[in-house]
C-alpha positions as CSV (number, residue, x, y, z in Angstrom):
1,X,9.3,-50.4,40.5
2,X,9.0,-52.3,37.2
3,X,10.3,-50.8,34.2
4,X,7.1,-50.3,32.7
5,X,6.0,-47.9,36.3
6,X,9.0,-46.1,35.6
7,X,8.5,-45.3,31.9
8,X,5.0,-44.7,32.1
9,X,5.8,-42.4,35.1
10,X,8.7,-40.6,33.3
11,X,6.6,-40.4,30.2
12,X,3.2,-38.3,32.1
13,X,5.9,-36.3,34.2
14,X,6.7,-32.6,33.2
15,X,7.2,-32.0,29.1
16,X,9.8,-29.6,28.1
17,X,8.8,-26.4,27.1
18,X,8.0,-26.1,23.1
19,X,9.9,-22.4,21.8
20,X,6.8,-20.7,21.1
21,X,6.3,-19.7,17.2
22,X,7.9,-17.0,16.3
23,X,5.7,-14.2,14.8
24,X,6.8,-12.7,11.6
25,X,7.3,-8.8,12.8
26,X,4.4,-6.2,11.5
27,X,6.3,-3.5,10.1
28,X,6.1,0.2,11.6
29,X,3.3,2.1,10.1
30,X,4.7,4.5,7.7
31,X,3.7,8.0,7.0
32,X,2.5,10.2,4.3
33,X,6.2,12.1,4.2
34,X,8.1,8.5,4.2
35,X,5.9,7.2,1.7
36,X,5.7,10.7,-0.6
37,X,9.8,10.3,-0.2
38,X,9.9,6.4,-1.4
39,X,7.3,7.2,-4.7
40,X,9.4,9.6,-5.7
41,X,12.1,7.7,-5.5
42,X,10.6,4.7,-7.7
43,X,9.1,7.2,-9.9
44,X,12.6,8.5,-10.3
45,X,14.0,4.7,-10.8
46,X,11.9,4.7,-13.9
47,X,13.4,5.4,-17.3
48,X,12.5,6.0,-20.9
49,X,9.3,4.5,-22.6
50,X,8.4,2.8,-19.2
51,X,8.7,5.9,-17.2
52,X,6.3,7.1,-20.3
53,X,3.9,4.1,-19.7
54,X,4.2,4.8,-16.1
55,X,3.1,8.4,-16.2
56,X,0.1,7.6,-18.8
57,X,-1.1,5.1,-16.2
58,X,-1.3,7.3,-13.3
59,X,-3.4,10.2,-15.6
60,X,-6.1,7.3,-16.9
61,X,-6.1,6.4,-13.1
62,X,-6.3,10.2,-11.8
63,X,-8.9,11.0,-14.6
64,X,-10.9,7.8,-14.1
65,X,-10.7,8.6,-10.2
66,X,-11.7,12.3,-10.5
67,X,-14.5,11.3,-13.2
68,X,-16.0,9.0,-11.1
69,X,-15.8,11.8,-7.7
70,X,-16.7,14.6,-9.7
71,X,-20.1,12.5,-10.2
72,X,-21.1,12.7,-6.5
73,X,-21.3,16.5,-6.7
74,X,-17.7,17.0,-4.8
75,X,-16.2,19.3,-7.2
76,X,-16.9,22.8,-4.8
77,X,-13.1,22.4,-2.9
78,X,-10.3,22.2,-5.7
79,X,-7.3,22.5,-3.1
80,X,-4.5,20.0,-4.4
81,X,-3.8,17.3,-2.7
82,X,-2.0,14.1,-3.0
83,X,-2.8,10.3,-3.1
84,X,0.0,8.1,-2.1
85,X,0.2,4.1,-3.8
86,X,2.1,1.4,-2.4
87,X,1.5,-1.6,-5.1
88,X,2.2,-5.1,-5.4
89,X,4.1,-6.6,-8.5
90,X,1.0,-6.8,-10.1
91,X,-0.1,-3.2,-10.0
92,X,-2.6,-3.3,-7.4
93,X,-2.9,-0.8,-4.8
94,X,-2.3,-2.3,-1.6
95,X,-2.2,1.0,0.5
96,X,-2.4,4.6,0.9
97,X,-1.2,7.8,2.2
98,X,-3.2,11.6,1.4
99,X,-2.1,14.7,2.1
100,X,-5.6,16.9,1.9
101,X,-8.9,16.8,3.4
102,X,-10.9,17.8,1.1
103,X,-13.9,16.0,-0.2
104,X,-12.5,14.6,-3.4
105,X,-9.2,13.9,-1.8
106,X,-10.7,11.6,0.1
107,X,-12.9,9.7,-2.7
108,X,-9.8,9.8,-4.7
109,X,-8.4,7.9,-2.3
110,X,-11.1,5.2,-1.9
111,X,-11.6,5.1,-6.1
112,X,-7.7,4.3,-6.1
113,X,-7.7,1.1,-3.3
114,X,-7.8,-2.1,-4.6
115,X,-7.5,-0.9,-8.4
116,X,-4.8,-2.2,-10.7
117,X,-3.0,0.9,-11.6
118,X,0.2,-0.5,-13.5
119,X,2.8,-3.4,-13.3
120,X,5.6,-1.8,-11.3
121,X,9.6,-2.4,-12.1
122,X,9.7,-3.8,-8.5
123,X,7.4,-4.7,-5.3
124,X,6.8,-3.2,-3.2
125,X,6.3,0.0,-5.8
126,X,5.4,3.4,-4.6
127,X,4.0,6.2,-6.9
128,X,1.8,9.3,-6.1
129,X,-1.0,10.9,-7.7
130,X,-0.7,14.8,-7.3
131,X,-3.9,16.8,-7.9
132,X,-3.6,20.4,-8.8
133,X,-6.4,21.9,-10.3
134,X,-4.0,25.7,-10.9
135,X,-1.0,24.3,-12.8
């Protein structure tokens, strides 16, 4: 066999086996109790005039969201409930979590996706809305 056979042969034979990839792991999906739990903890994290800031910034975003619900006649069931944020470090409401069923829980919940709310501390930043029409 000529040396040019052989390394041709050698180079169609059998290739070793690439490590496939690995896939960055997709975290557990969280619940509403693990995610009530963290935004009480950042909320908590949150001091003096920014803790303020913080609080003023969830009311315009409660009272924009409840403005905007109250419009499409879903003000007959005022049971509280509560909205759940996870946010990016630029304020933007990445996911959610409710606890309620009612009617303008659940537009609450759609107003608040994808809306800027407020530049958090830290990211991943989680912060609740609580909706209590009594207190």
């Amino acid at each position: 066999m000529t040396p040019t056979l052989l390394a041709l042969l050698l180079l169609s034979g059998p290739q070793p086996q690439q490590p496939a990839a690995a896939k960055p792991a997709t975290p557990a999906p969280m619940e509403y109790a693990d995610a009530k739990r963290l935004a009480d903890a950042h909320e908590a994290s949150v001091t003096g005039r920014a803790h303020e800031a913080m609080l003023g910034k969830l009311k315009e975003t409660a009272d924009a969201a409840i403005a905007d619900c109250s419009g499409q006649g879903l003000r007959e069931d005022f049971t509280a409930f509560v909205v759940v944020m996870r946010l990016d470090a630029k304020g933007r409401v990445q996911q959610t979590w409710r606890q309620g069923g009612s009617p303008l829980a659940i537009c609450l919940q759609r107003y608040v996706r994808d809306k800027i709310v407020f530049v958090p501390p830290k990211a991943p930043f989680h912060a609740a809305l609580e909706i209590s029409f009594t207190k």
